[in-house]
NUFI-805301 format. One record per residue (C-alpha): residue in one letter; x, y, z. Coordinates in steps of 0.5 Angstrom, whole numbers, always signed. Example, Ala and Ser with C-alpha at 12.3 -4.5 7.8 and 13.67 -1.06 7.14 Angstrom:
{guke 'A', {+25, -9, +16}}
{guke 'S', {+27, -2, +14}}
***
This chain:
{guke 'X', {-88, -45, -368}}
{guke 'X', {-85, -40, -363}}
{guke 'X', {-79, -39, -362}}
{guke 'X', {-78, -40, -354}}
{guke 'X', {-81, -48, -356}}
{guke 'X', {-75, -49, -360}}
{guke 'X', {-72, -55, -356}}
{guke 'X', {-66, -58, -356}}
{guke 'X', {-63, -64, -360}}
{guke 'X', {-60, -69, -355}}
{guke 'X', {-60, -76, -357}}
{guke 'X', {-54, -78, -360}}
{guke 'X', {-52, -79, -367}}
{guke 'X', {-46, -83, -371}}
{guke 'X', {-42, -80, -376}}
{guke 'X', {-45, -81, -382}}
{guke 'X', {-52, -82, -380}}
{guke 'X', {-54, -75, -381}}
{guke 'X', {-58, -72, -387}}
{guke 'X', {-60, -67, -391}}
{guke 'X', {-66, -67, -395}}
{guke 'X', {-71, -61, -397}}
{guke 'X', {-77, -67, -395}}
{guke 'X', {-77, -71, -389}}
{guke 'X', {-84, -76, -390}}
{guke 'X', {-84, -79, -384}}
{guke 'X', {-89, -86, -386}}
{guke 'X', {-89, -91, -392}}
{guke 'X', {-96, -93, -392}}
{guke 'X', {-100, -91, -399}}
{guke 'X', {-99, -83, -398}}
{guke 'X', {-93, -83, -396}}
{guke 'X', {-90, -89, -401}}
{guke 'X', {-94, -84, -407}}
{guke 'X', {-91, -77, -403}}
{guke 'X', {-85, -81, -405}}
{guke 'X', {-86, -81, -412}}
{guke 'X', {-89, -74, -413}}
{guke 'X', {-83, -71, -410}}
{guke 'X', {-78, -75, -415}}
{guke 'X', {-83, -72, -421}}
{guke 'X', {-82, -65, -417}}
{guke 'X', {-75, -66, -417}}
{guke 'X', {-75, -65, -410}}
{guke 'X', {-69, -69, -405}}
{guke 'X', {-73, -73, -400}}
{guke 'X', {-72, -78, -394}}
{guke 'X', {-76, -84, -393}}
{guke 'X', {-78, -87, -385}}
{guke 'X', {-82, -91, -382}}
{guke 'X', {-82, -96, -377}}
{guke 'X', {-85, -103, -380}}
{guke 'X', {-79, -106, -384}}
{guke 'X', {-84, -107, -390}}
{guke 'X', {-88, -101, -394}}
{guke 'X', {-95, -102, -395}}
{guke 'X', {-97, -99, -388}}
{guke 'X', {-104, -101, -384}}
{guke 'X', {-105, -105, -392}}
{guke 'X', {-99, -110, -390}}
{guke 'X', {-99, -109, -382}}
{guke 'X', {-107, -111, -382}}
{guke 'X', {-110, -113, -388}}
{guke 'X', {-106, -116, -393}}
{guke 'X', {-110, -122, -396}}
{guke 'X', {-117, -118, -396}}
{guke 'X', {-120, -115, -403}}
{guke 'X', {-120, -108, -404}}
{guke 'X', {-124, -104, -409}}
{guke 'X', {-126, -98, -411}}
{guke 'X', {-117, -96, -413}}
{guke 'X', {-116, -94, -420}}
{guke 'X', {-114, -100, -425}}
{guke 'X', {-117, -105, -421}}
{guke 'X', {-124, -108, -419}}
{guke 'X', {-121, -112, -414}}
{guke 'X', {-114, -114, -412}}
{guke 'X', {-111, -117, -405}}
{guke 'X', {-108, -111, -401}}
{guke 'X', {-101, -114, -402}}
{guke 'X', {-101, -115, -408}}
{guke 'X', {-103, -108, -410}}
{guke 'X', {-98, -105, -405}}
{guke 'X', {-93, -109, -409}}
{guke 'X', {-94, -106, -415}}
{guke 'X', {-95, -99, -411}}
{guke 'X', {-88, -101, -408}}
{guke 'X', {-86, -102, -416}}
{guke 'X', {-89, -95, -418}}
{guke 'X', {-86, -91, -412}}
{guke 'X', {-81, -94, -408}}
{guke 'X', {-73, -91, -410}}
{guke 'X', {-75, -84, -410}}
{guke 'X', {-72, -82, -405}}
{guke 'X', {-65, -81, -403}}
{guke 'X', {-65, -84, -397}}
{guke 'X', {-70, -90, -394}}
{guke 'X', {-70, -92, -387}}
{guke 'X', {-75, -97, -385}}
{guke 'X', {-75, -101, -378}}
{guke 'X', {-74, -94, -376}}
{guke 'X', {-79, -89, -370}}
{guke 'X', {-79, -82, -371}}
{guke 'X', {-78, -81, -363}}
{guke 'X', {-78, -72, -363}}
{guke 'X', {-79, -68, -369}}
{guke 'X', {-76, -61, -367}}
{guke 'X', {-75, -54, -371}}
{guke 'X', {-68, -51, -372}}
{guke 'X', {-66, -44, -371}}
{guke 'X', {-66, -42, -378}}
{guke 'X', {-73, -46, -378}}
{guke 'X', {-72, -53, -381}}
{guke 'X', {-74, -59, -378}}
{guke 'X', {-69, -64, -374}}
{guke 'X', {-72, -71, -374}}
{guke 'X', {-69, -75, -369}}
{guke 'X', {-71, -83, -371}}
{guke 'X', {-68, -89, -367}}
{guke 'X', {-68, -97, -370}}
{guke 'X', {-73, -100, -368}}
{guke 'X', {-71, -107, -373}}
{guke 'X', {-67, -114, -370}}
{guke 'X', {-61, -111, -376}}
{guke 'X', {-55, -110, -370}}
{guke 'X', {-51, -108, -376}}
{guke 'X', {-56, -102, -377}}
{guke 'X', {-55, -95, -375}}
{guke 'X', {-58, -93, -368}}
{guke 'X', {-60, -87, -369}}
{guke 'X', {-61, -82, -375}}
{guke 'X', {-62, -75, -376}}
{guke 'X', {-65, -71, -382}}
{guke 'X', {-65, -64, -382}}
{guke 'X', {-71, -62, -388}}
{guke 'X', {-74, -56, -390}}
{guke 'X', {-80, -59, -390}}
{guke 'X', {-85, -64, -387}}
{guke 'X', {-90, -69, -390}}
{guke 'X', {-93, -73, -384}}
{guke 'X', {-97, -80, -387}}
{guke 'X', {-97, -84, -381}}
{guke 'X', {-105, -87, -382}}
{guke 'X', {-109, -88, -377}}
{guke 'X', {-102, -89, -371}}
{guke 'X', {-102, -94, -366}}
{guke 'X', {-108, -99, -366}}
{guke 'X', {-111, -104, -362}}
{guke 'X', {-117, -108, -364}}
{guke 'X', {-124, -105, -362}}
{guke 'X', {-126, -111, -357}}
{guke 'X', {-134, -109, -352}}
{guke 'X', {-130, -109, -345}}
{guke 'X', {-137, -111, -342}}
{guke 'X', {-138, -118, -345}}
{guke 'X', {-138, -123, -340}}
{guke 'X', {-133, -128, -339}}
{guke 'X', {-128, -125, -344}}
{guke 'X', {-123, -124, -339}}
{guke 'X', {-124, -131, -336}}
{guke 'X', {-122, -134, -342}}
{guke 'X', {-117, -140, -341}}
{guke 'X', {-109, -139, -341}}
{guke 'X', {-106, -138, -348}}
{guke 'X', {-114, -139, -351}}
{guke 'X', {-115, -138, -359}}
{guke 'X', {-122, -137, -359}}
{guke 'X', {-123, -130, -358}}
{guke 'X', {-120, -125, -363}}
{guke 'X', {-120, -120, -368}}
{guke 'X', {-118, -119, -376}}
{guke 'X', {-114, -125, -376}}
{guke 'X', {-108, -125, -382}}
{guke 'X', {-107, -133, -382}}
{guke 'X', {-113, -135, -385}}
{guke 'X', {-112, -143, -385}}
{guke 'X', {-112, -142, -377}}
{guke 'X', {-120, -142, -380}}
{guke 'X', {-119, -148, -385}}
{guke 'X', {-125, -153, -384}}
{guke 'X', {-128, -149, -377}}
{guke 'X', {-133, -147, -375}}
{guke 'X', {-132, -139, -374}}
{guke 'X', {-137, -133, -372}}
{guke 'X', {-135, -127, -375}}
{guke 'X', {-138, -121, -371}}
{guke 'X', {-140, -113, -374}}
{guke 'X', {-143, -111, -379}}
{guke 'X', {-139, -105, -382}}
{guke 'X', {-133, -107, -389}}
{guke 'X', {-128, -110, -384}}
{guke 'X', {-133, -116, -382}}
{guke 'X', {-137, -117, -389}}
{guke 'X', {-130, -117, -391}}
{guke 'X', {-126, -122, -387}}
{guke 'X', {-132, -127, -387}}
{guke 'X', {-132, -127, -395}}
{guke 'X', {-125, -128, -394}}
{guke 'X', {-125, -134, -391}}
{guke 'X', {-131, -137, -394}}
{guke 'X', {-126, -140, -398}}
{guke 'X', {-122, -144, -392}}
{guke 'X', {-128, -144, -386}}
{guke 'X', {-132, -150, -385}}
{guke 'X', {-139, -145, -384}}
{guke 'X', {-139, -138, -382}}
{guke 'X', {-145, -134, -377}}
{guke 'X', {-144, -127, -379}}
{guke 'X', {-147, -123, -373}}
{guke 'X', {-148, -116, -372}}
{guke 'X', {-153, -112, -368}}
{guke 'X', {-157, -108, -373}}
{guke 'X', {-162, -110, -379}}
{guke 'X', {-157, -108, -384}}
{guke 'X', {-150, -108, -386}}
{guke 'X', {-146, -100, -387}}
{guke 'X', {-142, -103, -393}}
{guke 'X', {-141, -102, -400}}
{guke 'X', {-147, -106, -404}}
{guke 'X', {-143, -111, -409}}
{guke 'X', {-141, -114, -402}}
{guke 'X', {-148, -114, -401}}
{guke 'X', {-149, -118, -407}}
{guke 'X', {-142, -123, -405}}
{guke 'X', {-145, -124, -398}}
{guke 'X', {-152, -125, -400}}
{guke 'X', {-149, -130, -406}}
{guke 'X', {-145, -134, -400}}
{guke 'X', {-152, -134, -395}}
{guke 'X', {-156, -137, -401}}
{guke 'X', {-151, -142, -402}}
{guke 'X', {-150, -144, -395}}
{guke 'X', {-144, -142, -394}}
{guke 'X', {-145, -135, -389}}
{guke 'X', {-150, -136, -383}}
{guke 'X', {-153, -129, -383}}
{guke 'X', {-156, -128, -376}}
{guke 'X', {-158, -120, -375}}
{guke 'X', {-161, -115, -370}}
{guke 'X', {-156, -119, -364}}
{guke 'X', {-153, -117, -359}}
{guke 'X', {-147, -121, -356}}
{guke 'X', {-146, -120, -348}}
{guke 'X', {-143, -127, -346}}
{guke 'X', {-137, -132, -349}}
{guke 'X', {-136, -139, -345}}
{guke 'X', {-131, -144, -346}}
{guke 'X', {-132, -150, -341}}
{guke 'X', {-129, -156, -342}}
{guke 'X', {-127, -155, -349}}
{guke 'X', {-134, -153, -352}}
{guke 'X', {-133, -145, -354}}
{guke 'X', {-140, -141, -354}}
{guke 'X', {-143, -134, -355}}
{guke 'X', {-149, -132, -353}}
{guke 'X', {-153, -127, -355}}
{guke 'X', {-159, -123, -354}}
{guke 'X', {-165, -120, -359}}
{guke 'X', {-168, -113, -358}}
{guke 'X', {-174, -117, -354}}
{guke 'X', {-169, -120, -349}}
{guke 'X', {-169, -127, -352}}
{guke 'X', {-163, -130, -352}}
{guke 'X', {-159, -136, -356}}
{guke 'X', {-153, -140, -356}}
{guke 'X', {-148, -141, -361}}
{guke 'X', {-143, -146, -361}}
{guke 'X', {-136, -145, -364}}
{guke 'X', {-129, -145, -365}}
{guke 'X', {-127, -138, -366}}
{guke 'X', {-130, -132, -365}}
{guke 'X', {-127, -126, -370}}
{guke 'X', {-129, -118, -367}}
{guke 'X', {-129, -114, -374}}
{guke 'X', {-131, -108, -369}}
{guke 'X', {-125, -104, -372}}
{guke 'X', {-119, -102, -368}}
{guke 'X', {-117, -96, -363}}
{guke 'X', {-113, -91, -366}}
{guke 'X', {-108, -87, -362}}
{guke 'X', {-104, -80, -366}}
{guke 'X', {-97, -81, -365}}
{guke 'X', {-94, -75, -359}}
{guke 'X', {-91, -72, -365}}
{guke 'X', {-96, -68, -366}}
{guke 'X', {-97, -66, -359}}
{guke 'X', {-89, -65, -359}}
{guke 'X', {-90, -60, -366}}
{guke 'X', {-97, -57, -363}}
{guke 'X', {-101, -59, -368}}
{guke 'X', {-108, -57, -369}}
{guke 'X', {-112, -65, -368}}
{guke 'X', {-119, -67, -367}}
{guke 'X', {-121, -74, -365}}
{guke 'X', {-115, -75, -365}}
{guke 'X', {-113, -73, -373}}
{guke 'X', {-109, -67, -375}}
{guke 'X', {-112, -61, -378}}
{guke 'X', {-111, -60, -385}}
{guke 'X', {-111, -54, -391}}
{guke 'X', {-115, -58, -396}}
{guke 'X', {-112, -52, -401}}
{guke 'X', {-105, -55, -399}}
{guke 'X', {-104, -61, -394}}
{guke 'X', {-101, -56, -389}}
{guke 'X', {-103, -56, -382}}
{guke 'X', {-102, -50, -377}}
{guke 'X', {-94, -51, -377}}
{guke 'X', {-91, -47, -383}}
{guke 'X', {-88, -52, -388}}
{guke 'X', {-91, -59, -384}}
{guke 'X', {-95, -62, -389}}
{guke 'X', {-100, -68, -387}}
{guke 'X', {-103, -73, -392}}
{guke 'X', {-107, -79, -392}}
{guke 'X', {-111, -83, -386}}
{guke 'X', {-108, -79, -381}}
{guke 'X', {-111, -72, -382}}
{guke 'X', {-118, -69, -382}}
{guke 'X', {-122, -64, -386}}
{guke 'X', {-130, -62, -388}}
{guke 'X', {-131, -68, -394}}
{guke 'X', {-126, -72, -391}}
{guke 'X', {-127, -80, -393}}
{guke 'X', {-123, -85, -391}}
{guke 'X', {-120, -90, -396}}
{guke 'X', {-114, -90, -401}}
{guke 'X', {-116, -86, -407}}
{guke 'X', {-115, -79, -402}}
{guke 'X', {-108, -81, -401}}
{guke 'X', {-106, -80, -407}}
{guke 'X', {-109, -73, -409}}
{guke 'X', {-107, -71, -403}}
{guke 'X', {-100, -72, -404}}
{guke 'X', {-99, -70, -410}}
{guke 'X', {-103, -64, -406}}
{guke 'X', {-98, -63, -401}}
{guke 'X', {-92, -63, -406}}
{guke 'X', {-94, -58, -411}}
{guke 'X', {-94, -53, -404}}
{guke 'X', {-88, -55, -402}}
{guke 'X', {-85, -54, -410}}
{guke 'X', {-88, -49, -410}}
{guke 'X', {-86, -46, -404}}
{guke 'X', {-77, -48, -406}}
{guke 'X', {-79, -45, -413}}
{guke 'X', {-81, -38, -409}}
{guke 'X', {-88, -38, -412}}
***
């Protein structure tokens, strides 16, 4: 970063709410809550940020009772439950840990450390505005940034639904709004193999349907869902296409078409768009002139720092050749960053 695009601070700031630290993590999800104890094992003095109240990023905020795998130590465990013991592991390392708080502006400082400028964004009226934390380095774990779900906006009749409707919706935390109902589960990638075996268990039946022949997801799940299809218990409805929900008179239906044209109809309680989400990277990105692409900050794989000299990124939110979205990268890349940074204050 230049020195003409040093801007200043403005907000203001309480006494005793400001901090210096050698690193600023700024996101408490699984790369960030793991950067955490890298750092306590480096002996380097960190900070903690993140605007969710709890750790466990998009793990808590969008899938906690769904089953992972493939994390080492477990064959499969609830997201919530393994947050839990990642929160055991790592939370209580750092010096300081805000949660409920924005980064709001990340700026460089004239001798070249950061300023971050966080504002409290929790119902907590006895917390501290806004604080401000001047760190030597940067390690950005904010994941895949602002969600929202990935819903075909050329399906007819989605934006006719009646007010205060449940029937449409998508990858829904209360599975017992799906207890004893009929429900359609929509895609074909891990998120919707995922969620319709999650709720086998509460759901009267479940149609599982997705525009293709086949499933993009891991074979085990192959294995559940077929096991839950000879049972009765998953309709699988493949090569359809949805292109219209009706609710009238409280009958709900989707109706879809085949590669032929020839259309059916399912009667339903609920439709769930698994489609994935929509992502969108934080302007902190742009307000450090970070390299992106698609919407991810670009990264040396040799050491997680981006083109901002002492700005390091790790996990879901940054992107290099290779790079596969799931938990296990989190922690080498973590790990990764931290060994840079040590050495960098070790000067190696």
């Amino acid at each position: 970063m230049r020195p003409e695009d040093i801007l200043e601070e403005s907000e203001e700031v309480s006494a005793g709410s400001s901090y210096e630290v050698d690193v600023a993590i700024v996101g408490a999800g699984v790369a960030g809550m793991y950067s955490t104890y890298c750092c306590s094992l480096a002996n380097i003095n960190c900070v903690l940020i993140d605007e969710l109240m709890i750790a466990g990023g998009q793990c808590m905020a969008l899938y906690p009772e769904k089953l992972i795998y493939g994390v080492p130590g477990y064959t499969n465990i609830r997201a919530k439950d393994y947050i839990s013991h990642l929160s055991e592991q790592c939370l209580g390392k750092a010096s300081h840990e805000f949660f409920g708080y924005r980064v709001t502006k990340i700026t460089r400082t004239a001798n070249s450390n950061f300023k971050v400028i966080a504002s409290n964004v929790s119902v907590c009226s006895n917390s501290i505005s806004n604080i401000a934390i001047t760190s030597r380095y940067i390690i950005i774990a904010t994941g895949i940034g602002e969600m929202k779900p990935n819903i075909p906006v050329n399906i007819q009749g989605l934006n006719e639904m009646p007010k205060g409707s449940d029937f449409v919706q998508s990858y829904c935390l209360n599975h017992t709004l799906y207890r004893n109902k009929n429900v359609i589960v929509a895609g074909g990638g891990d998120s919707a193999v995922d969620f319709a075996i999650d709720i086998a268990s509460v759901a009267k039946q479940i149609t599982l349907i997705h525009r293709r022949e086949v499933f993009s997801c891991e074979p085990h799940k192959i294995a559940i869902l077929d096991k839950l299809a000879r049972n009765g218990k998953i309709k699988l409805e493949l090569e359809q296409n949805i292109y219209k929900l009706k609710e009238e008179n409280g009958i709900r239906s989707v109706h879809t078409k085949d590669k032929n044209q020839c259309e059916r109809e399912y009667e339903t309680d609920h439709i769930v768009f698994c489609f994935g989400f929509v992502s969108c990277l934080s302007t902190l990105a742009t307000d450090l002139g970070l390299q992106t692409e698609k919407n991810l900050i670009k990264v040396n794989l040799e050491n997680m720092e981006t083109c901002v000299n002492g700005c390091y990124a790790v996990g879901d939110v940054v992107t290099y050749a290779s790079k596969k979205k799931n938990i296990v990268p989190c922690f080498f890349e973590a790990d990764r960053a931290v060994r840079a940074i040590k050495n960098e204050l070790s000067g190696g």
